[in-house]
N, CA, C and O atoms as CSV, one atom per row, in Angstrom:
chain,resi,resn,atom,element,x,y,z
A,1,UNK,N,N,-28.292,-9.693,18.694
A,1,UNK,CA,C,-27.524,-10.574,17.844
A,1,UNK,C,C,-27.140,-11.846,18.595
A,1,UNK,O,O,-27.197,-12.922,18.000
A,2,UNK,N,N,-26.735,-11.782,19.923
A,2,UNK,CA,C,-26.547,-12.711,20.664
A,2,UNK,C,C,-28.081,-13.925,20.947
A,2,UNK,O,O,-28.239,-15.141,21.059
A,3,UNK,N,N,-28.600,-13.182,20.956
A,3,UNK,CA,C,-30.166,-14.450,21.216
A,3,UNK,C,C,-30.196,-14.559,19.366
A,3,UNK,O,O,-30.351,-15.750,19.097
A,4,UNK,N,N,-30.144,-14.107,18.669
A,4,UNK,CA,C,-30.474,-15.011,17.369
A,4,UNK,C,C,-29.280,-16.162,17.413
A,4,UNK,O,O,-29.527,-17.367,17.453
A,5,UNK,N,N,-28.240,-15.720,17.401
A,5,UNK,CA,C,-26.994,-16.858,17.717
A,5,UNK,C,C,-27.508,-18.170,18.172
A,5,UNK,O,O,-27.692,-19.227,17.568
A,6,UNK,N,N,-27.703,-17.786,19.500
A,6,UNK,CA,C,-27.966,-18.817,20.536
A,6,UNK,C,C,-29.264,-19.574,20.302
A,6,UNK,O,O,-29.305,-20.783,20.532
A,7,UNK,N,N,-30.216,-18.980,19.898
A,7,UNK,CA,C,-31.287,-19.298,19.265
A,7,UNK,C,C,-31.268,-20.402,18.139
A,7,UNK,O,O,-31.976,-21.408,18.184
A,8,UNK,N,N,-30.393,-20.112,17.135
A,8,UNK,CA,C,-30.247,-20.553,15.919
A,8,UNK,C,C,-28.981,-22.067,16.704
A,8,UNK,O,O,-29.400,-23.178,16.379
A,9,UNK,N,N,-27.904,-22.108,17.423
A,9,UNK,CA,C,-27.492,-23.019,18.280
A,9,UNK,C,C,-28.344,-24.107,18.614
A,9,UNK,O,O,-28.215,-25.306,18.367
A,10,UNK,N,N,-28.980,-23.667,19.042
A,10,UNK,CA,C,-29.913,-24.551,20.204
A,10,UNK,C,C,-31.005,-25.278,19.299
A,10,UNK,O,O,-31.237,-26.457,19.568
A,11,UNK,N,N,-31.698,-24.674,18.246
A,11,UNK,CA,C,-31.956,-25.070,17.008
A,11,UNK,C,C,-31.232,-26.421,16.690
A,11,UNK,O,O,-31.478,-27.525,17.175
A,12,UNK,N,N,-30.223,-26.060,15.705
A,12,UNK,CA,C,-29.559,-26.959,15.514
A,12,UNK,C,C,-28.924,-28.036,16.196
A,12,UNK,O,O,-28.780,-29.163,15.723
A,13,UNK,N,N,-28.475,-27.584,17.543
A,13,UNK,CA,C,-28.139,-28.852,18.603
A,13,UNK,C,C,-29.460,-30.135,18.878
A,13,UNK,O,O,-29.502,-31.351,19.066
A,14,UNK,N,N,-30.478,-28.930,18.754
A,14,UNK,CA,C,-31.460,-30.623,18.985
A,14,UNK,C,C,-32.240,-31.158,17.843
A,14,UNK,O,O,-32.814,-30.728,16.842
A,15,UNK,N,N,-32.008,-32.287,18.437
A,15,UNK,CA,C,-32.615,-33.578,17.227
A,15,UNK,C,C,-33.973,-33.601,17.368
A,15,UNK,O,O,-34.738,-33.853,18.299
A,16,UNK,N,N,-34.110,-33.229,16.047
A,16,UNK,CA,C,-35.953,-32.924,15.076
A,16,UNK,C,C,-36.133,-33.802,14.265
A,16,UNK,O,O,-35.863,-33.796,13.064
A,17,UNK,N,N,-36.823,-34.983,15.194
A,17,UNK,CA,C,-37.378,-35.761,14.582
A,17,UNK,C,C,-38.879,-35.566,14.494
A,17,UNK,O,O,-39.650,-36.485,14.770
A,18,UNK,N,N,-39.194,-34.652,14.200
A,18,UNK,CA,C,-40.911,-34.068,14.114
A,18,UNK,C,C,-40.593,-34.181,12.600
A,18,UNK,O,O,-41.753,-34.487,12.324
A,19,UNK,N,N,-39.931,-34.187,11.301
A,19,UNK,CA,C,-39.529,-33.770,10.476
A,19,UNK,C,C,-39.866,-35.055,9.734
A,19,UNK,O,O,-39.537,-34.811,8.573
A,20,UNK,N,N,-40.390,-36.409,9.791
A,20,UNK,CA,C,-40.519,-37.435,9.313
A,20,UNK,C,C,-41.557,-38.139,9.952
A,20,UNK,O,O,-41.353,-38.297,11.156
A,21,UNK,N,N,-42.613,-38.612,9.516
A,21,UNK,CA,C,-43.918,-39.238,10.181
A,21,UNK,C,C,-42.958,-40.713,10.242
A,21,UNK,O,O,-41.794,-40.934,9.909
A,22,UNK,N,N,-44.337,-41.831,10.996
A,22,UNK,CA,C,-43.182,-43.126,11.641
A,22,UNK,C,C,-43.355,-43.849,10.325
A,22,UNK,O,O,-42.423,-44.610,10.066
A,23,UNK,N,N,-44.277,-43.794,9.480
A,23,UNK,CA,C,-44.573,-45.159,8.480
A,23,UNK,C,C,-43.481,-44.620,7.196
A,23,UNK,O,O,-43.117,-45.424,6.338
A,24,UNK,N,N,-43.062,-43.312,7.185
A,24,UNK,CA,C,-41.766,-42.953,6.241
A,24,UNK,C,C,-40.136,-42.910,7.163
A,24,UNK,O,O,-39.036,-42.643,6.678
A,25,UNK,N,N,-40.398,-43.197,8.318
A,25,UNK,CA,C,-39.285,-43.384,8.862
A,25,UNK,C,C,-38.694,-44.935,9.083
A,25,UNK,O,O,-37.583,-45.316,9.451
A,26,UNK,N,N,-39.913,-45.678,8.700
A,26,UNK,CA,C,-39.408,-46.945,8.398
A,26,UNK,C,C,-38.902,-47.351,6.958
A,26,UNK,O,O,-38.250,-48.389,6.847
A,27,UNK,N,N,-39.080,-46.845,6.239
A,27,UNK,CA,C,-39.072,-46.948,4.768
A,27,UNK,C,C,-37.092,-46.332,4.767
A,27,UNK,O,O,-36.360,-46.949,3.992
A,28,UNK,N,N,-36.720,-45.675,5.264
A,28,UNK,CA,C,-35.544,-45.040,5.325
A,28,UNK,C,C,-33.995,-45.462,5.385
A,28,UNK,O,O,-33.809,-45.884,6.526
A,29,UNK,N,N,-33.209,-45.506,4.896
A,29,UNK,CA,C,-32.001,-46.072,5.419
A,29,UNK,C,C,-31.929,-45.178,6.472
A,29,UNK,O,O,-32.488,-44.113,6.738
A,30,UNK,N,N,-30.732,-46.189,7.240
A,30,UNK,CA,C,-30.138,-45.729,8.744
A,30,UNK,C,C,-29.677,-43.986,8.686
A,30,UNK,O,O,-29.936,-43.153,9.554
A,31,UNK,N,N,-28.847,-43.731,7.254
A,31,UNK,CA,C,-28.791,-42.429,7.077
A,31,UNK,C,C,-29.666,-41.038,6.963
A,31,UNK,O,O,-29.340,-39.861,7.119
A,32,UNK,N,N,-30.545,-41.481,6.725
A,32,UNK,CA,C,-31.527,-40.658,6.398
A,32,UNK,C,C,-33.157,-40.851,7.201
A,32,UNK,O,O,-34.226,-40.576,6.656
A,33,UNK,N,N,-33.045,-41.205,8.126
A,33,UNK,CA,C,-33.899,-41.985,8.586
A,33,UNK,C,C,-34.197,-40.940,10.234
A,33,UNK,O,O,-33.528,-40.636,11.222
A,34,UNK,N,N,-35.626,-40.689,9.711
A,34,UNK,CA,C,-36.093,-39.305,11.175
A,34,UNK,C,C,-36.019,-37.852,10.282
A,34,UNK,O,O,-36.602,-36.813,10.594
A,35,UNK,N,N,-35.315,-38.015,9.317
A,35,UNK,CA,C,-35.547,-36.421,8.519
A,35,UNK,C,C,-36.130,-36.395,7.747
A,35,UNK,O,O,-36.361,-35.206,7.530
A,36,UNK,N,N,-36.864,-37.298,6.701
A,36,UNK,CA,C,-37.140,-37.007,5.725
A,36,UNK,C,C,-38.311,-38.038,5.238
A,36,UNK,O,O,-38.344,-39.220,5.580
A,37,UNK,N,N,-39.099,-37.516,4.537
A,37,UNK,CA,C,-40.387,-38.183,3.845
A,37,UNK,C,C,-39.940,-39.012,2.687
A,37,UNK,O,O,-38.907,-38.760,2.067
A,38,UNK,N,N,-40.767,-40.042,2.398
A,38,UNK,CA,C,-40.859,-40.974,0.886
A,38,UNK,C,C,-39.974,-42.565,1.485
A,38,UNK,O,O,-39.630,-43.075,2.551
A,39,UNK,N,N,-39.922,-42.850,0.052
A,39,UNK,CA,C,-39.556,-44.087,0.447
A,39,UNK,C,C,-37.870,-44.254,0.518
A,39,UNK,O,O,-37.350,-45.350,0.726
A,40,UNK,N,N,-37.081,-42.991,0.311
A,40,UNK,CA,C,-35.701,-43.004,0.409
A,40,UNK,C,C,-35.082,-43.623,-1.184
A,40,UNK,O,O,-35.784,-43.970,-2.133
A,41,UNK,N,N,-33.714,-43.625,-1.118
A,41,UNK,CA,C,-32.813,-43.839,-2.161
A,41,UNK,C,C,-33.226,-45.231,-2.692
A,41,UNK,O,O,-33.438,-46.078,-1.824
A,42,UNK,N,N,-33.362,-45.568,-3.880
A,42,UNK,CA,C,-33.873,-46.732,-4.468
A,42,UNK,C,C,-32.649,-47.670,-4.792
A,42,UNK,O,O,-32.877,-48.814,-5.185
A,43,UNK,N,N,-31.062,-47.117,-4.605
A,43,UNK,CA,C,-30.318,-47.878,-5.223
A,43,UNK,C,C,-28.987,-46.969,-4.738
A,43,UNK,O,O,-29.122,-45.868,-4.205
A,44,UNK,N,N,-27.643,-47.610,-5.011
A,44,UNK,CA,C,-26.419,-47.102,-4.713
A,44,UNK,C,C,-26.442,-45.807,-5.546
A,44,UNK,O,O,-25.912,-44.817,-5.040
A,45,UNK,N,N,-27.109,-45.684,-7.016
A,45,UNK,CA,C,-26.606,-44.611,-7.918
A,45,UNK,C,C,-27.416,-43.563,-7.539
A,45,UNK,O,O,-27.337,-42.465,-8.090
A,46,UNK,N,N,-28.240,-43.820,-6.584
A,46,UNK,CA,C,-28.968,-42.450,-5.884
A,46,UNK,C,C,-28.215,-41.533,-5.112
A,46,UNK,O,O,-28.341,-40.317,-4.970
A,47,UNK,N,N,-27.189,-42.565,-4.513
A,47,UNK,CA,C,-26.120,-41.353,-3.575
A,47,UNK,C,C,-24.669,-41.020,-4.471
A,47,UNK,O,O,-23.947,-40.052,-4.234
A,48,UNK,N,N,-24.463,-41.856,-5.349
A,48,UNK,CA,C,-23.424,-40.873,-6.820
A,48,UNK,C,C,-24.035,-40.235,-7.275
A,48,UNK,O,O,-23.422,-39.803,-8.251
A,49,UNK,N,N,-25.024,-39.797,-7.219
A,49,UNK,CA,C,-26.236,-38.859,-8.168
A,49,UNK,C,C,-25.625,-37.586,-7.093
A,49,UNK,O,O,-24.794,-36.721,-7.368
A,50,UNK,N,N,-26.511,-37.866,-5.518
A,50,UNK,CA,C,-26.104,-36.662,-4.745
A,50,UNK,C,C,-25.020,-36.221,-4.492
A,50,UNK,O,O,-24.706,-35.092,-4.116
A,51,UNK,N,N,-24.266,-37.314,-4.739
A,51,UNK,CA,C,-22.485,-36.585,-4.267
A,51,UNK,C,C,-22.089,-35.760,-5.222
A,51,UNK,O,O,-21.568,-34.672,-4.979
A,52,UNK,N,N,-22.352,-36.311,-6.651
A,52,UNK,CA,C,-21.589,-35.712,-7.603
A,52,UNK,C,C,-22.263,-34.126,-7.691
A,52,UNK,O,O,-21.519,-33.226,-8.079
A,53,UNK,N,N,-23.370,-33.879,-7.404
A,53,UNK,CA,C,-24.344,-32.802,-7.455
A,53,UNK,C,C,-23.691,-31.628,-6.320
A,53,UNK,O,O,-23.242,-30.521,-6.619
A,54,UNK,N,N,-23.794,-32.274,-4.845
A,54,UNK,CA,C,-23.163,-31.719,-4.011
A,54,UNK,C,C,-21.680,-31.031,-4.129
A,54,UNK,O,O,-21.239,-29.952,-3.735
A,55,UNK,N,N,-21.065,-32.210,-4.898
A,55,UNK,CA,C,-19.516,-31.594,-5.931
A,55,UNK,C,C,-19.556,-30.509,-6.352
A,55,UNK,O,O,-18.913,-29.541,-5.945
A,56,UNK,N,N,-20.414,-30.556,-7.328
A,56,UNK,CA,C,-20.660,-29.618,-8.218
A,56,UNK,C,C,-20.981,-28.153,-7.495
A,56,UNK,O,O,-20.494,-27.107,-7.924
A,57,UNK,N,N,-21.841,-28.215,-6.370
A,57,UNK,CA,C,-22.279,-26.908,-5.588
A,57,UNK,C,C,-21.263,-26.699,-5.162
A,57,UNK,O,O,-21.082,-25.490,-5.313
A,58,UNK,N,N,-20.029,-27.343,-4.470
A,58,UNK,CA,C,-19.040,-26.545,-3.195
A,58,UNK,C,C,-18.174,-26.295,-4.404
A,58,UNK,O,O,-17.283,-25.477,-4.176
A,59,UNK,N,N,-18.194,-26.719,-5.470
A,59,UNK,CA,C,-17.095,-26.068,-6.388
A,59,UNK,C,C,-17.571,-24.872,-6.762
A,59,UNK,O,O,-16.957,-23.828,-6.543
A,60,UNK,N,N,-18.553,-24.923,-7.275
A,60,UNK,CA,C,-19.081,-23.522,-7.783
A,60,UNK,C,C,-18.992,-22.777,-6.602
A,60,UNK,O,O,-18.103,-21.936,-6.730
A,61,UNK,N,N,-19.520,-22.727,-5.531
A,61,UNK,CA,C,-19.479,-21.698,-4.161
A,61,UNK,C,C,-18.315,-21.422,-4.412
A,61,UNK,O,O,-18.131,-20.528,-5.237
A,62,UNK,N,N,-17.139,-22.088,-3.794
A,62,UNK,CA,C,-15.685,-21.794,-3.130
A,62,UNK,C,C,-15.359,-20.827,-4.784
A,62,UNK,O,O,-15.050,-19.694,-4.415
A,63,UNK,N,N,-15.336,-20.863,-5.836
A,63,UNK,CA,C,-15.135,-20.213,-7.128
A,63,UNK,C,C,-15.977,-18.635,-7.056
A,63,UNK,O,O,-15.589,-17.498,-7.324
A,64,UNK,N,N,-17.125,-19.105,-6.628
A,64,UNK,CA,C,-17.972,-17.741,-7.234
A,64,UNK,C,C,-16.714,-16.777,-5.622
A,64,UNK,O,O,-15.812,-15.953,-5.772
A,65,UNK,N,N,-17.122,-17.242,-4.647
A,65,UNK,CA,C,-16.021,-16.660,-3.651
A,65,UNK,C,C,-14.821,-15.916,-3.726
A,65,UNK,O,O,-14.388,-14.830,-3.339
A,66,UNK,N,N,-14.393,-17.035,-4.454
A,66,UNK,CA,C,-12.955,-17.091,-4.809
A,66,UNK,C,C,-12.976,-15.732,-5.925
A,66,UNK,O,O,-12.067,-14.902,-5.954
A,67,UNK,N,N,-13.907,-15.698,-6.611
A,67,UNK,CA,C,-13.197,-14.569,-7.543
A,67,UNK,C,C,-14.002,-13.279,-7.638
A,67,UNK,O,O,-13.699,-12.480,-8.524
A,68,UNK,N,N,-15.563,-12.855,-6.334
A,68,UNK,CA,C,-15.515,-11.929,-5.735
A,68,UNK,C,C,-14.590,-11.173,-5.080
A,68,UNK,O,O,-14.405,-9.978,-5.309
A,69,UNK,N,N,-13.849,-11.991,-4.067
A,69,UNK,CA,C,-12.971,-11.252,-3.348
A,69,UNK,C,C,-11.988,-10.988,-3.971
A,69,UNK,O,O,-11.572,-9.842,-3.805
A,70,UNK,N,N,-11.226,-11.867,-4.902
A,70,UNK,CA,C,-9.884,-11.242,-6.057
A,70,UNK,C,C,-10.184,-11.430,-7.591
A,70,UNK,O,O,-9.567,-12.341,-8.140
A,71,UNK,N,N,-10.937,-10.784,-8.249
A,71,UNK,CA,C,-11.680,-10.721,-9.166
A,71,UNK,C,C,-10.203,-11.096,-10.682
A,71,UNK,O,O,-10.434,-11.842,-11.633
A,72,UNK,N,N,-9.292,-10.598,-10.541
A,72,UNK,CA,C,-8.160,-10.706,-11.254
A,72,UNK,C,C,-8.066,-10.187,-12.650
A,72,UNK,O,O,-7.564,-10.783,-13.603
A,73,UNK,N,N,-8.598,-9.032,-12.654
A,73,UNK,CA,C,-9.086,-8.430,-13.930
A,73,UNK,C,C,-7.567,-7.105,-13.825
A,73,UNK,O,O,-7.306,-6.253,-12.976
A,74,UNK,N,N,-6.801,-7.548,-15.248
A,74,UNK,CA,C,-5.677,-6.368,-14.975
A,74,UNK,C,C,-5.259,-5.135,-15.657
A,74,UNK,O,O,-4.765,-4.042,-15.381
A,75,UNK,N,N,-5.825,-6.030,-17.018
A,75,UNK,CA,C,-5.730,-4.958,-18.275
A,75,UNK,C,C,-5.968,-3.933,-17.866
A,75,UNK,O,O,-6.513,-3.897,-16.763
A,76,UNK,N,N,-5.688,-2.749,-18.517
A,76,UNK,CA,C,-6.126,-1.545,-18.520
A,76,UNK,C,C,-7.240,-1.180,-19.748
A,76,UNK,O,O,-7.859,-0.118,-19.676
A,77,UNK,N,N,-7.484,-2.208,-20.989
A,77,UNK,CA,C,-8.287,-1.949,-21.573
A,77,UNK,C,C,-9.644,-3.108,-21.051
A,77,UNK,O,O,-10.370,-3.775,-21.787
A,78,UNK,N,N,-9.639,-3.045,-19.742
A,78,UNK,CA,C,-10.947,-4.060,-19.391
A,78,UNK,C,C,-12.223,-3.098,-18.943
A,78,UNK,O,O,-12.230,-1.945,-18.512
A,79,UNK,N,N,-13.235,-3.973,-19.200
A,79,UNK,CA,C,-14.450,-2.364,-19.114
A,79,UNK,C,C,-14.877,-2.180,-18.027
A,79,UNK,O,O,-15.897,-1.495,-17.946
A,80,UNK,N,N,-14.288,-2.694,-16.837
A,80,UNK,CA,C,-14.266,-2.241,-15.560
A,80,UNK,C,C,-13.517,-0.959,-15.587
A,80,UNK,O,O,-13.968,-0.147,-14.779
A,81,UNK,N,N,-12.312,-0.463,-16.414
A,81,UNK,CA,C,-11.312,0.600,-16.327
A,81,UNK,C,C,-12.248,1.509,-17.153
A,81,UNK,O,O,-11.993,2.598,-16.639
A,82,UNK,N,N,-12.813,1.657,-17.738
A,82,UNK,CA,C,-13.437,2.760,-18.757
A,82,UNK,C,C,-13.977,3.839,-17.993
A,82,UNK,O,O,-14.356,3.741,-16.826
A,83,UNK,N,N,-14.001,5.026,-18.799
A,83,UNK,CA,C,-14.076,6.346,-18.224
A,83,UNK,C,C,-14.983,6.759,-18.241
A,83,UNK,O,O,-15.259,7.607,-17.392
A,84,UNK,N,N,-16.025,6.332,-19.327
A,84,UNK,CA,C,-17.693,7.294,-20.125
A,84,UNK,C,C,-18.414,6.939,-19.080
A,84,UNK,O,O,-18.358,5.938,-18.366
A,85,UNK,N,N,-19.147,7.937,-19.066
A,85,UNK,CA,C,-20.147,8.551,-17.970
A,85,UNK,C,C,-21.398,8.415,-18.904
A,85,UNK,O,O,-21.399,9.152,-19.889
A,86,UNK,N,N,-22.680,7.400,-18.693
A,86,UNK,CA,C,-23.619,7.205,-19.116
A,86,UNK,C,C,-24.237,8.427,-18.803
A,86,UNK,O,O,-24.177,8.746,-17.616
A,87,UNK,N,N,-25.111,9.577,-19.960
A,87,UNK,CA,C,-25.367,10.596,-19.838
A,87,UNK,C,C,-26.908,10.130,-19.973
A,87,UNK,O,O,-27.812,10.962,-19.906
């Protein structure tokens, strides 16, 4: 468990710029530029597009989370409480 750790560390600590050829790394804003293929964001509403999207994912995560671990179901007539035994 310790070498996947460290493994997966060391991974991530170094910068992979193998991940973008040079004639799409010119095409790139400063942000995005060494990771990724194409010609990059065409306009400001390309990154309100991703933010709002990205929004949308950490809300849903932290929720689906949020109500695995305390599900908040209390009734006693909820069909989590039911007794019948599928025969």
């Amino acid at each position: 468990m310790k070498k996947v750790f460290l493994v997966a560390i060391i991974f991530l600590a170094t910068k992979m710029t193998s991940l973008a050829c040079a004639a799409c790394e010119k095409q790139q804003p400063k942000i995005t530029r060494g990771i990724t293929h194409g010609s990059g964001p065409q306009s400001d509403w390309d990154y309100a597009i991703i933010g709002f999207v990205a929004l949308i994912v950490i809300v849903s995560f932290v929720y689906s989370i949020k109500w695995l671990v305390k599900p908040g179901e209390h009734d006693s007539a909820h069909i989590k409480r039911s007794s019948f035994i599928l025969e």
